[in-house]
MOPAC internal coordinates of N, CA, C and O (Angstrom, degrees):
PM7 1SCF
backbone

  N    0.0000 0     0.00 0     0.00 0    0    0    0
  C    1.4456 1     0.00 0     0.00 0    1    0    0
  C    1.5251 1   107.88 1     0.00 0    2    1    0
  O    1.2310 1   124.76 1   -32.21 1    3    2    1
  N    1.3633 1   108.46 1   147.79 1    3    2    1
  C    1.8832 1   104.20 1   178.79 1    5    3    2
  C    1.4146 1    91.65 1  -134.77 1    6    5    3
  O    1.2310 1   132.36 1   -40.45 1    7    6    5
  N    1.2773 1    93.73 1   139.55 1    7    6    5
  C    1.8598 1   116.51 1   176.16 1    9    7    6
  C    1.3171 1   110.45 1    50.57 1   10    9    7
  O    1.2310 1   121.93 1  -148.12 1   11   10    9
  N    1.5739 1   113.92 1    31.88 1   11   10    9
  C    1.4944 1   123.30 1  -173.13 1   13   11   10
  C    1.9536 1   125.87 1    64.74 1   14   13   11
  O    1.2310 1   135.79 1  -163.71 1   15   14   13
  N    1.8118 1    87.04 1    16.29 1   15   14   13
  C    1.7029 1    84.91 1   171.20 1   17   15   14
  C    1.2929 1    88.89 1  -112.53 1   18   17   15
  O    1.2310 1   120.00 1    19.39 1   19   18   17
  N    1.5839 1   117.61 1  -160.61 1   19   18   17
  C    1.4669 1   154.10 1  -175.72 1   21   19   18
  C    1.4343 1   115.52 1   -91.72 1   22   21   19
  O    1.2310 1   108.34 1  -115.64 1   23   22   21
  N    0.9192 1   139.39 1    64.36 1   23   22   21
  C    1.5368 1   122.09 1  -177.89 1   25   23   22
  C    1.9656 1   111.01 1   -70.40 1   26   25   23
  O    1.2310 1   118.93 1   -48.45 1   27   26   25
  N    1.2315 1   119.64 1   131.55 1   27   26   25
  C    1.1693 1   117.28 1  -179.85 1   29   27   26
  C    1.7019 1   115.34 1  -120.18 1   30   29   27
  O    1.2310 1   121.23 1   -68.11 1   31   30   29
  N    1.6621 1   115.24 1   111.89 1   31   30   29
  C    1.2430 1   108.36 1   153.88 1   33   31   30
  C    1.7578 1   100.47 1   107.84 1   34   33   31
  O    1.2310 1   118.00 1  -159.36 1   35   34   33
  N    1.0269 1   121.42 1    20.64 1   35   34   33
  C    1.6337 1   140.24 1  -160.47 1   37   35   34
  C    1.6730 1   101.64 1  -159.98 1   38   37   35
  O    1.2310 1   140.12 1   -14.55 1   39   38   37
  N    1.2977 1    78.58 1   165.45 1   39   38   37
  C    1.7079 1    90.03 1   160.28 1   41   39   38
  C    1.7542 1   121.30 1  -102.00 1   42   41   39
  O    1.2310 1   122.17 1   -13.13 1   43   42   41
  N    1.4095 1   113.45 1   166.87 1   43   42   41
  C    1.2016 1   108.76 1  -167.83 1   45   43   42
  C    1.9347 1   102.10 1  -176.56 1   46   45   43
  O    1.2310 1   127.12 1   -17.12 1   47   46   45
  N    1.3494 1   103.90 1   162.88 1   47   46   45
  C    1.3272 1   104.36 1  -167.66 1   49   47   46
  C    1.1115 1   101.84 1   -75.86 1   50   49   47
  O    1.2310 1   115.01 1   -21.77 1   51   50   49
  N    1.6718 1   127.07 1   158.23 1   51   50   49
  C    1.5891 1   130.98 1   152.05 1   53   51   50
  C    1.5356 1   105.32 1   103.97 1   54   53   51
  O    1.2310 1   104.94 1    -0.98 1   55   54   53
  N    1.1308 1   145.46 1   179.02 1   55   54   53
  C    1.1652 1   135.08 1   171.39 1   57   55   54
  C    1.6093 1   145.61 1   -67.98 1   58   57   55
  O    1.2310 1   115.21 1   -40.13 1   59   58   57
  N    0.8226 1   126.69 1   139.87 1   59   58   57
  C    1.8305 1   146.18 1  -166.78 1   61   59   58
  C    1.5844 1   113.49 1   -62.19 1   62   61   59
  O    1.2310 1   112.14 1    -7.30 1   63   62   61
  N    0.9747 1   132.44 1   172.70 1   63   62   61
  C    1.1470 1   147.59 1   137.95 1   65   63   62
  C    1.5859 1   116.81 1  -161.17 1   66   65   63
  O    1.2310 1   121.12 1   -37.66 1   67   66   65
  N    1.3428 1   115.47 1   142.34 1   67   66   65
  C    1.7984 1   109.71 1   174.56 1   69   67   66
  C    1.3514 1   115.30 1  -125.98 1   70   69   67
  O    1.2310 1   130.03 1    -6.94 1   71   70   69
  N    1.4524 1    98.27 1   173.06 1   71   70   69
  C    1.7080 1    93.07 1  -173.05 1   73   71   70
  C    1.5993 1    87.13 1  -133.83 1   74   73   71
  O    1.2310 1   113.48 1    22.60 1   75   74   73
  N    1.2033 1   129.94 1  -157.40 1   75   74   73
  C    1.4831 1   135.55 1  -161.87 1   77   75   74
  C    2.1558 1    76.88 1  -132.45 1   78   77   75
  O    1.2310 1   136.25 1   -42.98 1   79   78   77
  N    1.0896 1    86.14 1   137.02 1   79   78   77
  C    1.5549 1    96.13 1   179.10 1   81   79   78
  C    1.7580 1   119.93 1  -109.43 1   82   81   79
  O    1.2310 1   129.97 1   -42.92 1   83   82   81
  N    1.3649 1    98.38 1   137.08 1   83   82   81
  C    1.2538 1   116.61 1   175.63 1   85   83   82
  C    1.2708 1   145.65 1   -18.27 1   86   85   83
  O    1.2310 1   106.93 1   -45.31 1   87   86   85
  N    1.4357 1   141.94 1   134.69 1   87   86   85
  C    1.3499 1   111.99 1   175.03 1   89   87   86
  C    1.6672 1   100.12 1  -124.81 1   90   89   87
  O    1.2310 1   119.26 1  -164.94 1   91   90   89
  N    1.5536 1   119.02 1    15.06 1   91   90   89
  C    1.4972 1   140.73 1   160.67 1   93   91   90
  C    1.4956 1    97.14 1   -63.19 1   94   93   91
  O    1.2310 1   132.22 1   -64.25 1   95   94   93
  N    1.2411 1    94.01 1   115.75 1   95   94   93
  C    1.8587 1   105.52 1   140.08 1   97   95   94
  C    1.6821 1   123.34 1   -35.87 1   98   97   95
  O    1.2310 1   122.00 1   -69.31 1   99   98   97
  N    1.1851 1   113.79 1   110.69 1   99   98   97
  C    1.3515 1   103.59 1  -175.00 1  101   99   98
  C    1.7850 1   125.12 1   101.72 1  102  101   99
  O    1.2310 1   119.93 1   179.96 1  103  102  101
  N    1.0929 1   117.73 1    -0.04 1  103  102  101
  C    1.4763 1   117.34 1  -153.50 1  105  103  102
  C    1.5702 1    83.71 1  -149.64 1  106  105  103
  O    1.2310 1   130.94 1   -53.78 1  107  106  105
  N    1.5902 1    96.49 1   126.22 1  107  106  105
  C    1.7298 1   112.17 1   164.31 1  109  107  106
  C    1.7886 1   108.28 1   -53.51 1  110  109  107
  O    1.2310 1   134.49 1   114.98 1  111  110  109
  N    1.5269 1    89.57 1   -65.02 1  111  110  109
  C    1.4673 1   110.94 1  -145.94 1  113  111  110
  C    1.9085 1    99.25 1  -120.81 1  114  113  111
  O    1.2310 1   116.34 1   -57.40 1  115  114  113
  N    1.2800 1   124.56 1   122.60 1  115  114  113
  C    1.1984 1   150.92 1   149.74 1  117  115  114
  C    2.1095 1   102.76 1    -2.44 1  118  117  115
  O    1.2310 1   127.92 1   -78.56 1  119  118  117
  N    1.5506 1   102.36 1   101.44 1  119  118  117
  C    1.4576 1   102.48 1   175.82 1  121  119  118
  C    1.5178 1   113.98 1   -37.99 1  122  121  119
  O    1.2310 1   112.45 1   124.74 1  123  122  121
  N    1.2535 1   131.84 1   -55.26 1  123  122  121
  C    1.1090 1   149.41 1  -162.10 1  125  123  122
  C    1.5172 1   112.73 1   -54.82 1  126  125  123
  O    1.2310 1   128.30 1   124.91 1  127  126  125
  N    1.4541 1   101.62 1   -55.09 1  127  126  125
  C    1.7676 1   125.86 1  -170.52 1  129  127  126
  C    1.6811 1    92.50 1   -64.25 1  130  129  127
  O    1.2310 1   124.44 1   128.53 1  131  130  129
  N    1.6133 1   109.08 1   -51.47 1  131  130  129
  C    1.3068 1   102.44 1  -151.29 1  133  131  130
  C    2.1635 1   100.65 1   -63.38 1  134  133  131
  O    1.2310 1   130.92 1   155.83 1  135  134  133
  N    1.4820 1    96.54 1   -24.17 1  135  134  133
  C    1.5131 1   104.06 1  -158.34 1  137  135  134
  C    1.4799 1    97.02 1   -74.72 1  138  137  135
  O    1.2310 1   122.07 1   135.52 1  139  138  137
  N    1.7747 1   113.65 1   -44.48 1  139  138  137
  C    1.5339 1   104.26 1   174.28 1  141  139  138
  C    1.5433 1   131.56 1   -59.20 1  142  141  139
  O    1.2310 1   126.88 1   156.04 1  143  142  141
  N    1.2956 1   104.38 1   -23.96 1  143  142  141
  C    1.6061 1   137.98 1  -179.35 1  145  143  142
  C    2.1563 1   105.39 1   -63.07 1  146  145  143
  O    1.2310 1   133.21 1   124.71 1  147  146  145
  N    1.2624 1    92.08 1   -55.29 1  147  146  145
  C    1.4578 1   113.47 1   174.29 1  149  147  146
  C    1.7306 1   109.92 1   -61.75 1  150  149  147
  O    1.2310 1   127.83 1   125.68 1  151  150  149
  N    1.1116 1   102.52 1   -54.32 1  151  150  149
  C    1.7711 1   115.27 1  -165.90 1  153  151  150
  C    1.7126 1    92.05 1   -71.43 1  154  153  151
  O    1.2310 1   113.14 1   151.10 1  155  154  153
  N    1.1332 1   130.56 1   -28.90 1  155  154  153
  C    1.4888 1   124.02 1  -149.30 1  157  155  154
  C    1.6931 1    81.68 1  -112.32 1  158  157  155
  O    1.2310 1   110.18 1  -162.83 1  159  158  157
  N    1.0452 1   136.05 1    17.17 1  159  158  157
  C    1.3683 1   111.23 1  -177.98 1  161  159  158
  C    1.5383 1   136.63 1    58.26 1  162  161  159
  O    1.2310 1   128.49 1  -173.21 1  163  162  161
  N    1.4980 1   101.26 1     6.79 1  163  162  161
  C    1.5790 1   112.23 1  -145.93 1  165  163  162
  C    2.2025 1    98.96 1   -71.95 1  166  165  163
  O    1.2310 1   129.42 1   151.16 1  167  166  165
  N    1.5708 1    99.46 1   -28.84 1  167  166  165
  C    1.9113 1    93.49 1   176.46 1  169  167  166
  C    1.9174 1   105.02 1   -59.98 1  170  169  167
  O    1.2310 1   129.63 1   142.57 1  171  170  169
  N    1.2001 1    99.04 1   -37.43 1  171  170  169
  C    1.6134 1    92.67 1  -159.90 1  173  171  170
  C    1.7922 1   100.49 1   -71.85 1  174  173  171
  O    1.2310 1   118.82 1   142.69 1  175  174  173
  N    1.9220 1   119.85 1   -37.31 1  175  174  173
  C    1.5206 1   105.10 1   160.23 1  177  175  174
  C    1.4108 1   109.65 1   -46.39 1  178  177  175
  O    1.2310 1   119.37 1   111.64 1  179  178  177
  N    1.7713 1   118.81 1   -68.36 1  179  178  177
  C    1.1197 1   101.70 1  -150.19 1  181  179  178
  C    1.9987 1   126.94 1   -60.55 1  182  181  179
  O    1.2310 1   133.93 1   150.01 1  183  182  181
  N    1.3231 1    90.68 1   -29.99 1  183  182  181
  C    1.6310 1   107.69 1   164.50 1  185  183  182
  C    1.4748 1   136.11 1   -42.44 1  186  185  183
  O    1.2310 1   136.56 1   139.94 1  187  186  185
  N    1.7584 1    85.54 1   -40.06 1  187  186  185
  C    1.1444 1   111.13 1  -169.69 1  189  187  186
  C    1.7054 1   119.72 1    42.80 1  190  189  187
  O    1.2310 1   121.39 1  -126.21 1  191  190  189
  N    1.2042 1   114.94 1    53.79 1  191  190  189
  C    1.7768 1   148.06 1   160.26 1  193  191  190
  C    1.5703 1   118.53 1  -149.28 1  194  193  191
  O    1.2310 1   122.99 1   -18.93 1  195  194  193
  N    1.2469 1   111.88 1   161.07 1  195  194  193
  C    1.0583 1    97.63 1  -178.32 1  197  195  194
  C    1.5187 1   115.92 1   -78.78 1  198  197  195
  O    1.2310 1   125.31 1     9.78 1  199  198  197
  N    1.6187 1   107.40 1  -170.22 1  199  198  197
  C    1.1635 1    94.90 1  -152.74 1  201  199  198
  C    1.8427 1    88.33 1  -163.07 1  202  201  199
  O    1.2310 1   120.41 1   -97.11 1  203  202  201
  N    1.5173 1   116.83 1    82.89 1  203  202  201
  C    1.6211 1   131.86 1  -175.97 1  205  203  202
  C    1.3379 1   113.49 1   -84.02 1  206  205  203
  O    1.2310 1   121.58 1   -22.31 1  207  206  205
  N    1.2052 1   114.59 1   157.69 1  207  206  205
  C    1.6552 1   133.03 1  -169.63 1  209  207  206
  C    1.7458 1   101.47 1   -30.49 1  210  209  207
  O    1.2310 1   126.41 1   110.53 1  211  210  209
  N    1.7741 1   105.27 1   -69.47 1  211  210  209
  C    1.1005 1    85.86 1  -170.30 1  213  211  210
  C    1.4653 1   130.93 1   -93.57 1  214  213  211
  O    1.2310 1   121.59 1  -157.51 1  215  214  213
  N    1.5306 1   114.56 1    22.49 1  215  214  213
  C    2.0258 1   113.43 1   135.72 1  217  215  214
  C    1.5437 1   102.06 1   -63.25 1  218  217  215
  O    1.2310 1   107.95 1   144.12 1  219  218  217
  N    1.1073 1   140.10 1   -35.88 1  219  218  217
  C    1.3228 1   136.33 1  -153.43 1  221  219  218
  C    1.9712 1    94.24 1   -68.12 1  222  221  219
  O    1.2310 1   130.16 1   130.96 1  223  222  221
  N    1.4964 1    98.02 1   -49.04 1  223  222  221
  C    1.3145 1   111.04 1  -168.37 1  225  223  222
  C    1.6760 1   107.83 1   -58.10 1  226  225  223
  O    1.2310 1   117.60 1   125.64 1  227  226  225
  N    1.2868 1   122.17 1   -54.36 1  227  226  225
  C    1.3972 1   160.18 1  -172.14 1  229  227  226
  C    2.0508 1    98.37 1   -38.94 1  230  229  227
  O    1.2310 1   131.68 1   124.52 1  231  230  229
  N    1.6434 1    95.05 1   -55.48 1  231  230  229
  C    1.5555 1   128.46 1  -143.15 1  233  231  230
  C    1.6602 1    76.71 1   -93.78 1  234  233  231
  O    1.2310 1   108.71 1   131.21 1  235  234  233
  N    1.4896 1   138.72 1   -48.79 1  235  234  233
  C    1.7539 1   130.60 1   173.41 1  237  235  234
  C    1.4291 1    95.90 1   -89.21 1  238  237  235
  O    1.2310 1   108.51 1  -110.69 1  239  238  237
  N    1.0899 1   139.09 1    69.31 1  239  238  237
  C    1.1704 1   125.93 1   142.56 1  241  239  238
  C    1.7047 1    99.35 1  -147.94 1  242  241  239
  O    1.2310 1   117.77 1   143.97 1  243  242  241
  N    1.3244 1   121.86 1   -36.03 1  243  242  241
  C    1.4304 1   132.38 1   176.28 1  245  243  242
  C    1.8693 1   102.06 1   -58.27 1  246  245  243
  O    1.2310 1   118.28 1   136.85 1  247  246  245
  N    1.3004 1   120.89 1   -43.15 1  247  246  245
  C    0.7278 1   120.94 1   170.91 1  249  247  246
  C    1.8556 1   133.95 1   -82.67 1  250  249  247
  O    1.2310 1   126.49 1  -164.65 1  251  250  249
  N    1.1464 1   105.13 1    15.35 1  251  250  249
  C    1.3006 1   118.74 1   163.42 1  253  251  250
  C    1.7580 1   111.28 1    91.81 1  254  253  251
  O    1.2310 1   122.30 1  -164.15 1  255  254  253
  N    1.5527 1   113.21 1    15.85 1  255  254  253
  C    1.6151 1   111.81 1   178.36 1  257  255  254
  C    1.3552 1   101.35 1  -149.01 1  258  257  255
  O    1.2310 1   123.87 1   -40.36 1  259  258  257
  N    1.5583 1   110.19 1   139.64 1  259  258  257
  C    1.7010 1    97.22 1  -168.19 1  261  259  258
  C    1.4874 1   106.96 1  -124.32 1  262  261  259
  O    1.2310 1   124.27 1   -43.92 1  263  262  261
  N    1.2935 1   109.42 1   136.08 1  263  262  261
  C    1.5454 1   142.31 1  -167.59 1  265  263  262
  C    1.8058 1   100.79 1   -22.06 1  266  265  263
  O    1.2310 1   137.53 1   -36.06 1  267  266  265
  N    1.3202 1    83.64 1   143.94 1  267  266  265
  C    1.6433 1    78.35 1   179.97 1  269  267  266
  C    1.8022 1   103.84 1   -95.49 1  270  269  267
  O    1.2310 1   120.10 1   180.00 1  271  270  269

């Protein structure tokens, strides 16, 4: 996260997370990855902060698929 937003698909200060990327029109990052990524908690490890519904929401929509 940088300056406490989302940066997607660049670099940026503070810590990372990745997903396996798309080969959909329209979509950064792989529906699947992003949903296992989501379900497993894996932004709030890699962040290491937490990480509530609506970052969850924020984090599928920046990336081109929006929260179910």
């Amino acid at each position: 996260m940088a300056d406490g937003g989302v940066v997607v698909d660049g670099p940026s200060d503070g810590r990372g997370a990745w997903l396996c990327r798309s080969v959909a029109a329209g979509e950064i990052a792989a529906a699947a990855c992003l949903d296992a990524a989501l379900s497993r908690r894996s932004f709030a490890r890699a962040w290491r902060r937490d990480v509530g519904v609506d970052d969850e929401r924020a984090i599928s929509e920046l990336v081109g698929r929006r929260a179910d």
